[in-house]
mmCIF file of the N, C-alpha and C atoms, coordinates in Angstrom:
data_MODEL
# 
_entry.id   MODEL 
# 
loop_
_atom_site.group_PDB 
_atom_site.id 
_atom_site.type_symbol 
_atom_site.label_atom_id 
_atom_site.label_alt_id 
_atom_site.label_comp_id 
_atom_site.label_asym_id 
_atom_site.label_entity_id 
_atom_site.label_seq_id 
_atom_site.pdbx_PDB_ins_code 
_atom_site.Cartn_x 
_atom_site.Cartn_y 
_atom_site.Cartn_z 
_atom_site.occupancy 
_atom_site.B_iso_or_equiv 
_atom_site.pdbx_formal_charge 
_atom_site.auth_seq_id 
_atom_site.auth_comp_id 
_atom_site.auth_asym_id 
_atom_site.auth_atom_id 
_atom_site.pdbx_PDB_model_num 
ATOM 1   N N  . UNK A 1 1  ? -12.241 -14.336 -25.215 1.00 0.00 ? 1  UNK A N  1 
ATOM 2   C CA . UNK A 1 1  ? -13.134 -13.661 -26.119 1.00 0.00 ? 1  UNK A CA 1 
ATOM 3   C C  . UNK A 1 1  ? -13.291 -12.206 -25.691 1.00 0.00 ? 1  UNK A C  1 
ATOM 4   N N  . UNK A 1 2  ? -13.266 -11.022 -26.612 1.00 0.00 ? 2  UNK A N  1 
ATOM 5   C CA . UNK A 1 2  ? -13.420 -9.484  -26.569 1.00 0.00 ? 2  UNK A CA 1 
ATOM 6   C C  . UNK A 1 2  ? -14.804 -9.882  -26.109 1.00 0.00 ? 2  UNK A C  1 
ATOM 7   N N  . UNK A 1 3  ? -15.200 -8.631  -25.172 1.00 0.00 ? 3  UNK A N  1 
ATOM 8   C CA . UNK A 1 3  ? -16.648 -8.741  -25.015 1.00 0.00 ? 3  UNK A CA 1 
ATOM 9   C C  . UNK A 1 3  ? -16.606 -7.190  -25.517 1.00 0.00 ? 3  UNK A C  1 
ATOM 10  N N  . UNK A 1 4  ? -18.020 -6.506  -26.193 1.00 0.00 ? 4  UNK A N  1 
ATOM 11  C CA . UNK A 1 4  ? -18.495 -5.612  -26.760 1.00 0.00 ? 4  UNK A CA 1 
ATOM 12  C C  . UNK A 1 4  ? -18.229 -4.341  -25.215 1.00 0.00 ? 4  UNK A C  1 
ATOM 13  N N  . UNK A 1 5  ? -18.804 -4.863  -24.266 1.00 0.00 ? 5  UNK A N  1 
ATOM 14  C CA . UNK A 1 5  ? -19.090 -4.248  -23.167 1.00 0.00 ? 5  UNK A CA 1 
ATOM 15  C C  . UNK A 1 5  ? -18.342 -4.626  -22.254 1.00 0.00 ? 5  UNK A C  1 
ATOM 16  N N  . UNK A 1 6  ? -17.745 -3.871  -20.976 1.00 0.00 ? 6  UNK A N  1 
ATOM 17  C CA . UNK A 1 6  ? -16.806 -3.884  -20.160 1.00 0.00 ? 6  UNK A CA 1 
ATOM 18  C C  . UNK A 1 6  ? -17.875 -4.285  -18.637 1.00 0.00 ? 6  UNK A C  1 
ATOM 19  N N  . UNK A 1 7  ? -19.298 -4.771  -18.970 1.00 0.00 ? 7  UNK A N  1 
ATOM 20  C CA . UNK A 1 7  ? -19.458 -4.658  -17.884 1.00 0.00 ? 7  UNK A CA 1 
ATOM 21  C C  . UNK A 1 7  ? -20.588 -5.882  -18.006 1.00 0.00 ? 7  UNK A C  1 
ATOM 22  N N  . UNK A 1 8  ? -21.332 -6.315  -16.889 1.00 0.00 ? 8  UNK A N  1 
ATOM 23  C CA . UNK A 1 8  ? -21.903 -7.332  -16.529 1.00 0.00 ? 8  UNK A CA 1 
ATOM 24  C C  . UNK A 1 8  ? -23.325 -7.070  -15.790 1.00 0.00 ? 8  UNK A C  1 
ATOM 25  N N  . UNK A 1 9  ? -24.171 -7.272  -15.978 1.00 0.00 ? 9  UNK A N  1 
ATOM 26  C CA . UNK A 1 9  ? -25.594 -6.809  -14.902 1.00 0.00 ? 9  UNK A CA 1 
ATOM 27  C C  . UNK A 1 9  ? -25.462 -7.347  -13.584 1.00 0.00 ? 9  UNK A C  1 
ATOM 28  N N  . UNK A 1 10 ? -25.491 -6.432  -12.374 1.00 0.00 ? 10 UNK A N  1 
ATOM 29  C CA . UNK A 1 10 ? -25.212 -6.850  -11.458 1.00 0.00 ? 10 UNK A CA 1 
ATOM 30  C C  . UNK A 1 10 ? -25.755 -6.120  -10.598 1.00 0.00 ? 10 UNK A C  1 
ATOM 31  N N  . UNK A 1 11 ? -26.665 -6.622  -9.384  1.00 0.00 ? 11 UNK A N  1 
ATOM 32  C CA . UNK A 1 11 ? -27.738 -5.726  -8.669  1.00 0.00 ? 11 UNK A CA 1 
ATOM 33  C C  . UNK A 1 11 ? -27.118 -5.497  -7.115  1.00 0.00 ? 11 UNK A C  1 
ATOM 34  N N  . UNK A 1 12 ? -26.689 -4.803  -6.599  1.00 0.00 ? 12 UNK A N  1 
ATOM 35  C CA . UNK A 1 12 ? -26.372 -4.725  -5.473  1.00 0.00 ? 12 UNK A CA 1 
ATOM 36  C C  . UNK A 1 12 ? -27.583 -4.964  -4.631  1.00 0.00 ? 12 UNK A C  1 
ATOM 37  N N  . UNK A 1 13 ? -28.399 -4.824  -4.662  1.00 0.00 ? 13 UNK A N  1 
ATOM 38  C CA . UNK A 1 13 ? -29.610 -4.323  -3.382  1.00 0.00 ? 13 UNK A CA 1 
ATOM 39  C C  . UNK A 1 13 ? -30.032 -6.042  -3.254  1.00 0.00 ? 13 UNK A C  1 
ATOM 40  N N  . UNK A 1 14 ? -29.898 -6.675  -4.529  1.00 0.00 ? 14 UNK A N  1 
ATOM 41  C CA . UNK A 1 14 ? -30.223 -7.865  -4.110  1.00 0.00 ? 14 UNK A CA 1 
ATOM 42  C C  . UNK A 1 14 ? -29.507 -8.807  -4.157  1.00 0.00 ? 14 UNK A C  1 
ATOM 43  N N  . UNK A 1 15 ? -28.101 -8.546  -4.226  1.00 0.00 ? 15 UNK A N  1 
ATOM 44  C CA . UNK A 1 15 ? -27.309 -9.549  -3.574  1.00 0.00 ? 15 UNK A CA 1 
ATOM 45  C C  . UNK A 1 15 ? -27.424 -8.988  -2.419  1.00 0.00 ? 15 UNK A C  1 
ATOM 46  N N  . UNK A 1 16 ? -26.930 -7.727  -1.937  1.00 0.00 ? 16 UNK A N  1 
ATOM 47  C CA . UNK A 1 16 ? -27.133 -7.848  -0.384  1.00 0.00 ? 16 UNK A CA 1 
ATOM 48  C C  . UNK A 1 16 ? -28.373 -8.338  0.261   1.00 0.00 ? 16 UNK A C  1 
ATOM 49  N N  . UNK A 1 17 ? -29.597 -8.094  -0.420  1.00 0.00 ? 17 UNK A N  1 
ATOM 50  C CA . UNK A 1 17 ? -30.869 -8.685  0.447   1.00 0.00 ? 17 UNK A CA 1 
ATOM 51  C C  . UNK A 1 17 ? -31.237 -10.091 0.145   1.00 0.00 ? 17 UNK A C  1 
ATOM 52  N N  . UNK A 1 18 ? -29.938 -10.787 -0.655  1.00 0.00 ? 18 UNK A N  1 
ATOM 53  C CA . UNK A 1 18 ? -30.509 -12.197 -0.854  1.00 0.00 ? 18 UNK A CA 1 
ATOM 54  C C  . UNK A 1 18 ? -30.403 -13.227 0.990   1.00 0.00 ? 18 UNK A C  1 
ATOM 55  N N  . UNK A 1 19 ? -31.687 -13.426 1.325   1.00 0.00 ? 19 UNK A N  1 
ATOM 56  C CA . UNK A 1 19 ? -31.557 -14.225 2.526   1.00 0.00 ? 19 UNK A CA 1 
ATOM 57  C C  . UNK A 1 19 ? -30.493 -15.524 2.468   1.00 0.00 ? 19 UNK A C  1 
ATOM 58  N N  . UNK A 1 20 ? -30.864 -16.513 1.477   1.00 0.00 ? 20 UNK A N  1 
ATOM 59  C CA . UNK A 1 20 ? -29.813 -17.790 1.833   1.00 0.00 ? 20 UNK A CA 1 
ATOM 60  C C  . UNK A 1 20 ? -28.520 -16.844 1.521   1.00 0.00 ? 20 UNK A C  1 
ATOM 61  N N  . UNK A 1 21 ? -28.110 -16.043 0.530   1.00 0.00 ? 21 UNK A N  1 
ATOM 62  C CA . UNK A 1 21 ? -26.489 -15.625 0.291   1.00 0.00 ? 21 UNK A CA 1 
ATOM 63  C C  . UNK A 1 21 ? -26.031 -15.327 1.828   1.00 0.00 ? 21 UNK A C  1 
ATOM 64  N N  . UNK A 1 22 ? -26.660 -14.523 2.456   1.00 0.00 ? 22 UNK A N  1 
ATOM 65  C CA . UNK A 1 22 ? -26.595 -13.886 3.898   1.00 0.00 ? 22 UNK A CA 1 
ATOM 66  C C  . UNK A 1 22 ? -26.288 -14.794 4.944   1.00 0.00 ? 22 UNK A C  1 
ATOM 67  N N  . UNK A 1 23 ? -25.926 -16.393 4.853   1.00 0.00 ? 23 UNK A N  1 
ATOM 68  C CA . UNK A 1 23 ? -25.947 -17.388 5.686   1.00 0.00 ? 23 UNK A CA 1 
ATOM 69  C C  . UNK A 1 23 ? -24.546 -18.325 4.956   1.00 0.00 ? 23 UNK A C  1 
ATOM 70  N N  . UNK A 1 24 ? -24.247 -17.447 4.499   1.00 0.00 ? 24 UNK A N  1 
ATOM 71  C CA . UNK A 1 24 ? -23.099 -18.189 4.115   1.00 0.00 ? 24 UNK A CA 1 
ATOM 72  C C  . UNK A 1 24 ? -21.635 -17.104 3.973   1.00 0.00 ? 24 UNK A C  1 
ATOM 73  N N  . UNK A 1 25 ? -20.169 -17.799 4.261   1.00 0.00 ? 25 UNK A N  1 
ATOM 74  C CA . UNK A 1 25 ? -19.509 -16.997 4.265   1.00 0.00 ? 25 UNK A CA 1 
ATOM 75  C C  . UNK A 1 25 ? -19.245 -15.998 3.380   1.00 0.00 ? 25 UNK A C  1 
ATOM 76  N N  . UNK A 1 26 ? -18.168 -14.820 3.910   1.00 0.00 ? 26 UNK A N  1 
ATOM 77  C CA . UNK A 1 26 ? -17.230 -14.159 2.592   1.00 0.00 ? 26 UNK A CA 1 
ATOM 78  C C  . UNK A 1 26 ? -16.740 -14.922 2.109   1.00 0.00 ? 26 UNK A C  1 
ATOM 79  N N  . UNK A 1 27 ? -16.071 -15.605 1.930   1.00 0.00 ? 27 UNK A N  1 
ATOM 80  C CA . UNK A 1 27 ? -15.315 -16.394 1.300   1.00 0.00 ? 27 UNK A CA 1 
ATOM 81  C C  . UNK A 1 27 ? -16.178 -17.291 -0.152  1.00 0.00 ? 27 UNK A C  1 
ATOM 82  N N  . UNK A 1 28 ? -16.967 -17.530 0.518   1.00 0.00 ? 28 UNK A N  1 
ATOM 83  C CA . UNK A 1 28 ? -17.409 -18.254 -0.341  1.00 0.00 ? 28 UNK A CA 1 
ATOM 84  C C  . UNK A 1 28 ? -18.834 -17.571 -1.273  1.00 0.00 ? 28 UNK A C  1 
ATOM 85  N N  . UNK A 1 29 ? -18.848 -16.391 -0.571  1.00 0.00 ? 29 UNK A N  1 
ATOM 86  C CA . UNK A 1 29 ? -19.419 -15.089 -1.661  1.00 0.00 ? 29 UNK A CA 1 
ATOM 87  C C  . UNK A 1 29 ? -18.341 -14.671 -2.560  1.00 0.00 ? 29 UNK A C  1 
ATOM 88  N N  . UNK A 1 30 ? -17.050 -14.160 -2.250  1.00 0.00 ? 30 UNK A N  1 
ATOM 89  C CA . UNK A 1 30 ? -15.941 -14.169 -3.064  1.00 0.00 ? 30 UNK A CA 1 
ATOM 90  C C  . UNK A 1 30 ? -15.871 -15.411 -3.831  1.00 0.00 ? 30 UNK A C  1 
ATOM 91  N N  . UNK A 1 31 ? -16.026 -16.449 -3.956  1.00 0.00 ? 31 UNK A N  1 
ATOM 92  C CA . UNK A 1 31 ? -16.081 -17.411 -4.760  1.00 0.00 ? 31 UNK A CA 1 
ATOM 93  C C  . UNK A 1 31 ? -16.961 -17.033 -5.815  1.00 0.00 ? 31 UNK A C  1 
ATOM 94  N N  . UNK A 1 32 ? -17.876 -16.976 -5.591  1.00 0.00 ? 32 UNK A N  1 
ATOM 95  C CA . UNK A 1 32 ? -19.322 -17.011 -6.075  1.00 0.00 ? 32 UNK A CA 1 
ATOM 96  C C  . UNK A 1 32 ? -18.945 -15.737 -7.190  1.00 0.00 ? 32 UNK A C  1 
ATOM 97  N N  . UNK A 1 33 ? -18.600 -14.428 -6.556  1.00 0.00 ? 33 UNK A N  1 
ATOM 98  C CA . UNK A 1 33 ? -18.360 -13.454 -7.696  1.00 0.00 ? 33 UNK A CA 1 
ATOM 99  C C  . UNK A 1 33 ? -17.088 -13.752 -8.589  1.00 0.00 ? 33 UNK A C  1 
ATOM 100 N N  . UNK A 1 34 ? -16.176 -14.383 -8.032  1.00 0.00 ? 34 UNK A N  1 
ATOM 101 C CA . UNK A 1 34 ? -14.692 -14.916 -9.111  1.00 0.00 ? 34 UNK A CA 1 
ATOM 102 C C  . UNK A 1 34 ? -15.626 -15.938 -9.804  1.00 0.00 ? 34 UNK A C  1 
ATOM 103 N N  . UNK A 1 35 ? -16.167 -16.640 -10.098 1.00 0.00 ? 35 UNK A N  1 
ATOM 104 C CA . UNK A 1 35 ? -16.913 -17.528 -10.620 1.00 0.00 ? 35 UNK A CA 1 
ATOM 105 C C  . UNK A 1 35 ? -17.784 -16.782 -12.040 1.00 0.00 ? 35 UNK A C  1 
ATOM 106 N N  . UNK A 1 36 ? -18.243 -16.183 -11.343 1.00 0.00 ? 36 UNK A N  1 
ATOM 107 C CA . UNK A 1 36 ? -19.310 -15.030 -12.205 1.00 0.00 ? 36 UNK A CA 1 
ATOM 108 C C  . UNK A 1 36 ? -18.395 -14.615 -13.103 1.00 0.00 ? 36 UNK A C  1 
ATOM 109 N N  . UNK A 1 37 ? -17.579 -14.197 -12.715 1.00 0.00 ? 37 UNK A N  1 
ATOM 110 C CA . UNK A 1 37 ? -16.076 -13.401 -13.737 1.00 0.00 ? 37 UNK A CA 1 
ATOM 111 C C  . UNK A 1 37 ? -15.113 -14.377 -14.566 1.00 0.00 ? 37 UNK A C  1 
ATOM 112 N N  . UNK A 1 38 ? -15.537 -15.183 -14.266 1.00 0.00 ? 38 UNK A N  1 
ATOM 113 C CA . UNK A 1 38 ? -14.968 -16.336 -15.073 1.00 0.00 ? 38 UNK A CA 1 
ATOM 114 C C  . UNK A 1 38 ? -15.615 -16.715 -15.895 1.00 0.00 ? 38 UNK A C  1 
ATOM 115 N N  . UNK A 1 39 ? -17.176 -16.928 -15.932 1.00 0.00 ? 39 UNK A N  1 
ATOM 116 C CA . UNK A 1 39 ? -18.273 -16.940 -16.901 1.00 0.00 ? 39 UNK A CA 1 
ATOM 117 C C  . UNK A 1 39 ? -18.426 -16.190 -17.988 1.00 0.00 ? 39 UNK A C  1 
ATOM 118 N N  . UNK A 1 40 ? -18.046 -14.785 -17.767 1.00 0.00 ? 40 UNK A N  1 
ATOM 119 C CA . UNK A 1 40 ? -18.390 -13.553 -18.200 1.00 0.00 ? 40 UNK A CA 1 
ATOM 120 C C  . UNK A 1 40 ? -17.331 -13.647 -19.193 1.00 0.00 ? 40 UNK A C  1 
ATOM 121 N N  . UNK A 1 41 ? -16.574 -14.120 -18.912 1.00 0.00 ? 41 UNK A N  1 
ATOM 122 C CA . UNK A 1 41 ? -14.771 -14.461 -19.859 1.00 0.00 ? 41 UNK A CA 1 
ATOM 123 C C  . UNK A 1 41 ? -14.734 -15.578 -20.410 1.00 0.00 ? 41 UNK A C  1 
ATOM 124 N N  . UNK A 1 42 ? -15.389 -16.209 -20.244 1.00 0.00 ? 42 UNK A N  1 
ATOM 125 C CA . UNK A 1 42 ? -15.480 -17.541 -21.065 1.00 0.00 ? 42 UNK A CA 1 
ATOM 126 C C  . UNK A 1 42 ? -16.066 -17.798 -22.555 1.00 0.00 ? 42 UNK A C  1 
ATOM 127 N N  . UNK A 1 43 ? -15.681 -18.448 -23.216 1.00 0.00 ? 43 UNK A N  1 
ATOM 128 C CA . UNK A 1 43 ? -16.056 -18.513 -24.541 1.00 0.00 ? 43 UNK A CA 1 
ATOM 129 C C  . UNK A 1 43 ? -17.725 -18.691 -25.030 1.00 0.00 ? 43 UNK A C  1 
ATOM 130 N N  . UNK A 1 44 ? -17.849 -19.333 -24.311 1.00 0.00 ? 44 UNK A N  1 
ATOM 131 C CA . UNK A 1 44 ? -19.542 -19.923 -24.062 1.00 0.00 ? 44 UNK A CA 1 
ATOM 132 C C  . UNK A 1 44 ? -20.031 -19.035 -22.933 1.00 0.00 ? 44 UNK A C  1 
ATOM 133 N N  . UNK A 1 45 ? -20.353 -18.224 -23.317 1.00 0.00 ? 45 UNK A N  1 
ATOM 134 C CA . UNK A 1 45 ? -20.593 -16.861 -22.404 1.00 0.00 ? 45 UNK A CA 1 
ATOM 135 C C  . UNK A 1 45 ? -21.367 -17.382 -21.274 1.00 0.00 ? 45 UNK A C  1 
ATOM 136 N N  . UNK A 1 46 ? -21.659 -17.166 -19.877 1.00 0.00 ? 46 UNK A N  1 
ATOM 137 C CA . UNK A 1 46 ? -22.489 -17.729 -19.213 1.00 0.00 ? 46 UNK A CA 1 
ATOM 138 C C  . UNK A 1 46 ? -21.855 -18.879 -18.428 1.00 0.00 ? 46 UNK A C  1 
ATOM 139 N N  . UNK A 1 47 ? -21.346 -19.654 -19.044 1.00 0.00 ? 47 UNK A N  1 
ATOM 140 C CA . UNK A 1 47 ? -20.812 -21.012 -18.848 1.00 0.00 ? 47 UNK A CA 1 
ATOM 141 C C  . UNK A 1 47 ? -19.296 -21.388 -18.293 1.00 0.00 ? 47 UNK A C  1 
ATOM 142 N N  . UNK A 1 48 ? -19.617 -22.113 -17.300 1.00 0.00 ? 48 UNK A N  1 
ATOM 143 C CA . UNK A 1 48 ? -18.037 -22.537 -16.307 1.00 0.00 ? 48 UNK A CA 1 
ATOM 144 C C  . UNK A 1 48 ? -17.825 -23.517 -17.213 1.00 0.00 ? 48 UNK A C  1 
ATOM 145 N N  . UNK A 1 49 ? -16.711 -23.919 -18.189 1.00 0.00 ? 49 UNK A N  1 
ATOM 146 C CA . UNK A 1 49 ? -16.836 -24.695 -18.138 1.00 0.00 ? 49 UNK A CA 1 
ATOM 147 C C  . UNK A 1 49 ? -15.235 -24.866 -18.968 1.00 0.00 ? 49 UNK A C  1 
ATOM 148 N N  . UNK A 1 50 ? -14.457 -25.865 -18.841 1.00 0.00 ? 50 UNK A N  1 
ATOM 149 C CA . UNK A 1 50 ? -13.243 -26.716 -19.010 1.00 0.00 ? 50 UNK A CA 1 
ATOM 150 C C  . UNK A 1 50 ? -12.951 -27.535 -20.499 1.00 0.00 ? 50 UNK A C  1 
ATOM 151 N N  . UNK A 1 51 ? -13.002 -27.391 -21.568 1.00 0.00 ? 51 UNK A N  1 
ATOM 152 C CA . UNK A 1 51 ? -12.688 -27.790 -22.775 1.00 0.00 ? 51 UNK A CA 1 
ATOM 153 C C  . UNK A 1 51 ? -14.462 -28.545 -22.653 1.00 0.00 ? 51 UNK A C  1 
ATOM 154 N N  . UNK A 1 52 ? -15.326 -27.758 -22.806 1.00 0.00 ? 52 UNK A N  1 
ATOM 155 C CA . UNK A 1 52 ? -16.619 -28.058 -22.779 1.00 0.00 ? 52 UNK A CA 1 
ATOM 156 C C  . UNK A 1 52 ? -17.138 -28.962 -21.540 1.00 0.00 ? 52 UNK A C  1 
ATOM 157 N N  . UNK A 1 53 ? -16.810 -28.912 -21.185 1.00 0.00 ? 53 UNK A N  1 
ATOM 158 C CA . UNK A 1 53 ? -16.947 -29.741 -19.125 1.00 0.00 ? 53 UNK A CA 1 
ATOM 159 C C  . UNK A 1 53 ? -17.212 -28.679 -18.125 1.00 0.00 ? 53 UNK A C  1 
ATOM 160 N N  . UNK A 1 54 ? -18.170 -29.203 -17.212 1.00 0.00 ? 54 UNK A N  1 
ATOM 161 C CA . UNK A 1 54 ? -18.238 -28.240 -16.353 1.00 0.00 ? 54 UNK A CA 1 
ATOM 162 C C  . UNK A 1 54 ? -16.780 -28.736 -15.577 1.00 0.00 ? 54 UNK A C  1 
ATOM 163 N N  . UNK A 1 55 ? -16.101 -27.977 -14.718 1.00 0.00 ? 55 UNK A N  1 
ATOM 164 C CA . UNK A 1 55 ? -14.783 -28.186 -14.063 1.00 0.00 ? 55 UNK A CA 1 
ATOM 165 C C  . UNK A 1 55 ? -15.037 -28.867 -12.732 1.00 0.00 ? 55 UNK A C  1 
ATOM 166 N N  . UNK A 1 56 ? -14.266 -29.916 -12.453 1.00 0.00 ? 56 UNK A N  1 
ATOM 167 C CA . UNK A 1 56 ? -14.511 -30.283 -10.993 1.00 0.00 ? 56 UNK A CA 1 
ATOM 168 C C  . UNK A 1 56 ? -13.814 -29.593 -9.951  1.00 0.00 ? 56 UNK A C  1 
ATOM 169 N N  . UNK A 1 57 ? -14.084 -29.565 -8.443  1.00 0.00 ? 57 UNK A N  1 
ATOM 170 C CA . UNK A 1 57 ? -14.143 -29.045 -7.513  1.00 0.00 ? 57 UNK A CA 1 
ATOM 171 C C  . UNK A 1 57 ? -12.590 -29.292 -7.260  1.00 0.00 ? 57 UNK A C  1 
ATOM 172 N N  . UNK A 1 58 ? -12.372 -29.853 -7.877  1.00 0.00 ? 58 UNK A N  1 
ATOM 173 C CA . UNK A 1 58 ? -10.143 -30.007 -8.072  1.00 0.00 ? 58 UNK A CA 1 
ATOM 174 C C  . UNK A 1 58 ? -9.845  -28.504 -8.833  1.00 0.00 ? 58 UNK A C  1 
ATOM 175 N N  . UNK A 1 59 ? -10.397 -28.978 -9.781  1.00 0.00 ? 59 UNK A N  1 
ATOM 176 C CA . UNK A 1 59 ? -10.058 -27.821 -11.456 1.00 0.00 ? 59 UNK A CA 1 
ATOM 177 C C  . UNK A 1 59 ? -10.484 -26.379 -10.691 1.00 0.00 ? 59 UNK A C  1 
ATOM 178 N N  . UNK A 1 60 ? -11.146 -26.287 -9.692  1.00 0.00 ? 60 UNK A N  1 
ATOM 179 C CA . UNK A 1 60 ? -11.817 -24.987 -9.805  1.00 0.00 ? 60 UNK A CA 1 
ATOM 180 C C  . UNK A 1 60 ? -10.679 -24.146 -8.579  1.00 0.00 ? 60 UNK A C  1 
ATOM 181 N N  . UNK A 1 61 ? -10.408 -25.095 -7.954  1.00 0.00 ? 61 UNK A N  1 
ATOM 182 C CA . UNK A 1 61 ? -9.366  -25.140 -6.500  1.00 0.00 ? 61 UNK A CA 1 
ATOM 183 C C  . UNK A 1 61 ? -7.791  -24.489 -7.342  1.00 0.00 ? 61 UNK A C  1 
ATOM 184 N N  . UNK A 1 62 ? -7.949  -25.852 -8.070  1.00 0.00 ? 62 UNK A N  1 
ATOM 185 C CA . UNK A 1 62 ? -6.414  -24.870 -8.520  1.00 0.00 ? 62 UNK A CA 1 
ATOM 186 C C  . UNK A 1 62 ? -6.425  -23.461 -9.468  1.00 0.00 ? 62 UNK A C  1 
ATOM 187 N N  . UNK A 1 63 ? -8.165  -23.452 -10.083 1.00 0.00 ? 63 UNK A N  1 
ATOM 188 C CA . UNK A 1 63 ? -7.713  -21.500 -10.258 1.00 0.00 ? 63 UNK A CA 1 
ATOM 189 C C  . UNK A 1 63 ? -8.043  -20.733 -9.554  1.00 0.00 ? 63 UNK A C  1 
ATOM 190 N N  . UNK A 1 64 ? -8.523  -21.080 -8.586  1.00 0.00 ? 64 UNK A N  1 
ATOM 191 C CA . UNK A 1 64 ? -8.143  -19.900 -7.232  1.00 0.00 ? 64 UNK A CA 1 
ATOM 192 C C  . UNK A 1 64 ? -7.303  -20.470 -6.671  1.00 0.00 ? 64 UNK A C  1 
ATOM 193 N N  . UNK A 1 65 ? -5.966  -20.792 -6.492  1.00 0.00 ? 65 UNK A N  1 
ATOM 194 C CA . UNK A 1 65 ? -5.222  -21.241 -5.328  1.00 0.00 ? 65 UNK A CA 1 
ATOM 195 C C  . UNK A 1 65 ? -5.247  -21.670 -4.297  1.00 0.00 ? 65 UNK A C  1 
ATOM 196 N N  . UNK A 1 66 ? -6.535  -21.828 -3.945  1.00 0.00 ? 66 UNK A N  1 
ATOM 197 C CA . UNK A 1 66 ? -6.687  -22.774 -2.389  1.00 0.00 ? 66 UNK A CA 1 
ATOM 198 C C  . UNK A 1 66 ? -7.808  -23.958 -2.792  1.00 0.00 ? 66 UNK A C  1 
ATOM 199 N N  . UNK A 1 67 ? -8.169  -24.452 -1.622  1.00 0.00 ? 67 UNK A N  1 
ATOM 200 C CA . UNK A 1 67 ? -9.332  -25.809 -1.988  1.00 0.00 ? 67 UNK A CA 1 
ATOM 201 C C  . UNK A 1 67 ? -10.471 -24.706 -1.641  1.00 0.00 ? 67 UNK A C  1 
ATOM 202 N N  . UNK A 1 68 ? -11.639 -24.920 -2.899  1.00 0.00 ? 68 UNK A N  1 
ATOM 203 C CA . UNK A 1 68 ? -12.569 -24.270 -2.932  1.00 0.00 ? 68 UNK A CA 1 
ATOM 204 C C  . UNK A 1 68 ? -13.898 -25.590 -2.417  1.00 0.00 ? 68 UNK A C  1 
ATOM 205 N N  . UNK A 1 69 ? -13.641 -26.608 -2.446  1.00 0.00 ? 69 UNK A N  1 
ATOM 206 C CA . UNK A 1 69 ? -14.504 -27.707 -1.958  1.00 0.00 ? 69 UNK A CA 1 
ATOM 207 C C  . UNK A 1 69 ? -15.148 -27.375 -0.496  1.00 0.00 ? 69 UNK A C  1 
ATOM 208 N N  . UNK A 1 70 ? -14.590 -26.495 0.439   1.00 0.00 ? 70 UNK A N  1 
ATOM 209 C CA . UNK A 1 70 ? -15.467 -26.562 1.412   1.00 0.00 ? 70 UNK A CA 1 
ATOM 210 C C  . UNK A 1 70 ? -16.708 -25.231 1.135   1.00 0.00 ? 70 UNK A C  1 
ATOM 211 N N  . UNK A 1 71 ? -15.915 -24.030 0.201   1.00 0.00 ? 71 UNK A N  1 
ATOM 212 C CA . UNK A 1 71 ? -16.461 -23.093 -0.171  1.00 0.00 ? 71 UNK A CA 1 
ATOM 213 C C  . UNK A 1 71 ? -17.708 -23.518 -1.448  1.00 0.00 ? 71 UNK A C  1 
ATOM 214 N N  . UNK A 1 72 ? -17.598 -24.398 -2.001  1.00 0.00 ? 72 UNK A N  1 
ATOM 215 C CA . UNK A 1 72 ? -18.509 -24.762 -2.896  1.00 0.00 ? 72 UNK A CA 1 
ATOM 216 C C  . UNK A 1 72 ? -19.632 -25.410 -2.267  1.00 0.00 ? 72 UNK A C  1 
ATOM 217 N N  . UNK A 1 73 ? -19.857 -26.102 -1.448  1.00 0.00 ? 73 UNK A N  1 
ATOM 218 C CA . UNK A 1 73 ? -20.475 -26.806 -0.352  1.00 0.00 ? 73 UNK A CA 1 
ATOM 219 C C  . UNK A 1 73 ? -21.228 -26.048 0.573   1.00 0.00 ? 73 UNK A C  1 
ATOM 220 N N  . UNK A 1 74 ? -20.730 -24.549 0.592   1.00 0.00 ? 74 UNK A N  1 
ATOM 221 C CA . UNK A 1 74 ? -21.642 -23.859 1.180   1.00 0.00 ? 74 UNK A CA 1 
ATOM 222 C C  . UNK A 1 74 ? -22.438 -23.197 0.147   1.00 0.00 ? 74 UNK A C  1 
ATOM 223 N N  . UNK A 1 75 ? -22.000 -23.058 -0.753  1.00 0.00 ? 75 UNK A N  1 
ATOM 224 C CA . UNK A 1 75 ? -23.081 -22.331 -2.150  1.00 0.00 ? 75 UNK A CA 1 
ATOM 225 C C  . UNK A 1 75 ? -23.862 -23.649 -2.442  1.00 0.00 ? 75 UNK A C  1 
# 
């Protein structure tokens, strides 16, 4: 889906000052924002989700190329 706008609301000061985000890896902060960007692109704006399914921790692994299951587990 075209989105109107090229861009997304996104607060730096408080992702960096979010305490639990801060206890968990890069990696799985990089998740967290590829995730976001996948939402943002999705038909159902907002929404992860797989021919109307949220995607399982398989589905989500193979669109990032590695196993995201230990990275999901920390979010």
């Amino acid at each position: 889906m075209k989105r109107d706008n090229f861009w997304f609301a996104f607060e730096p000061n408080r992702w960096l000052s979010n305490e639990k985000l801060a206890l968990v890896s890069l990696g799985a902060k990089g998740l967290w924002i590829h995730l976001l960007c996948l939402m943002y692109k999705a038909e159902a704006e907002g929404k992860l989700t797989i021919n109307g399914s949220p995607p399982t921790p398989e589905q989500i692994s193979r669109m990032i190329g590695e196993d995201a299951r230990p990275l999901l587990k920390e979010l």
